[in-house]
C-alpha positions in Angstrom: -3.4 0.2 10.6 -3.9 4.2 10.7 -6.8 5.9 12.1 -7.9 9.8 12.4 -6.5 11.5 15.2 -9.7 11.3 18.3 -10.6 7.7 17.2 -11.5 5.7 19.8 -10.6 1.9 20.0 -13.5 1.1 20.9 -14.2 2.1 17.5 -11.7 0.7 16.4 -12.3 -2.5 17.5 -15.6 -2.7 16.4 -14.5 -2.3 13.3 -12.3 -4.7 13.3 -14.2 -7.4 14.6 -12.2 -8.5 17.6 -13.3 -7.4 21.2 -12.0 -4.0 23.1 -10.0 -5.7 25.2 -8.1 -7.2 22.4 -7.3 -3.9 20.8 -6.9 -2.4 24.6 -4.0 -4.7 24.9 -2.4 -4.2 21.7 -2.4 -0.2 21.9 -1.7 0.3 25.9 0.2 3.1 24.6 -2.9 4.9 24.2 -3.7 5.3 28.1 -6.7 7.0 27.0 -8.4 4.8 24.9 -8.4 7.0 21.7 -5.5 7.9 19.4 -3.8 11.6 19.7 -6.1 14.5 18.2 -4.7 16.1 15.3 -2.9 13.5 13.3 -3.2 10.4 11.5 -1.8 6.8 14.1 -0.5 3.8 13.4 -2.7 1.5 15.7 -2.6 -2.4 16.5 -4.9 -4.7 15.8 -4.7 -8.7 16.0 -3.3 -10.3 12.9 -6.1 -11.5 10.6 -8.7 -8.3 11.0 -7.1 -6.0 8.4 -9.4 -6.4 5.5 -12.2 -6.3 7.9 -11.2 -3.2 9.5 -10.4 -1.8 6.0 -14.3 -2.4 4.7 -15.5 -1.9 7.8 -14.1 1.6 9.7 -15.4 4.7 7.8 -19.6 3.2 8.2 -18.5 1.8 12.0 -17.1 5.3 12.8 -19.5 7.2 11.1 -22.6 5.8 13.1 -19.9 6.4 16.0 -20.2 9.9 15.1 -23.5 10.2 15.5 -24.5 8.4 18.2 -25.8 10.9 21.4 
């Protein structure tokens, strides 16, 4: 899957329906837990979840957004 550049995956996972730790494991690549500012990544997110993320990432990131 791509996301922005900045996402977290916490984000991501939410989106996706799967716990953190899932998504943590998939992407260790990320040491920081979010994807590289600027640019559009490829990130991994256990097989079965792509629709869900799909439908479910711009509302989860938006509300991600605006939490304080």
């Amino acid at each position: 899957m791509r996301a922005p550049g900045g996402t977290s995956l916490h984000v991501i996972a939410r989106a996706s329906g799967v716990s953190a730790r899932d998504v943590f494991e998939l992407n260790q690549h990320y040491v920081r837990g979010v994807t590289p500012p600027g640019r559009p990544s490829h990130v991994r997110i256990p097989e079965g979840h792509a629709r869900l993320f799909e439908s479910n990432f711009a509302r989860v990131s938006r509300g991600a957004q605006q939490a304080p």
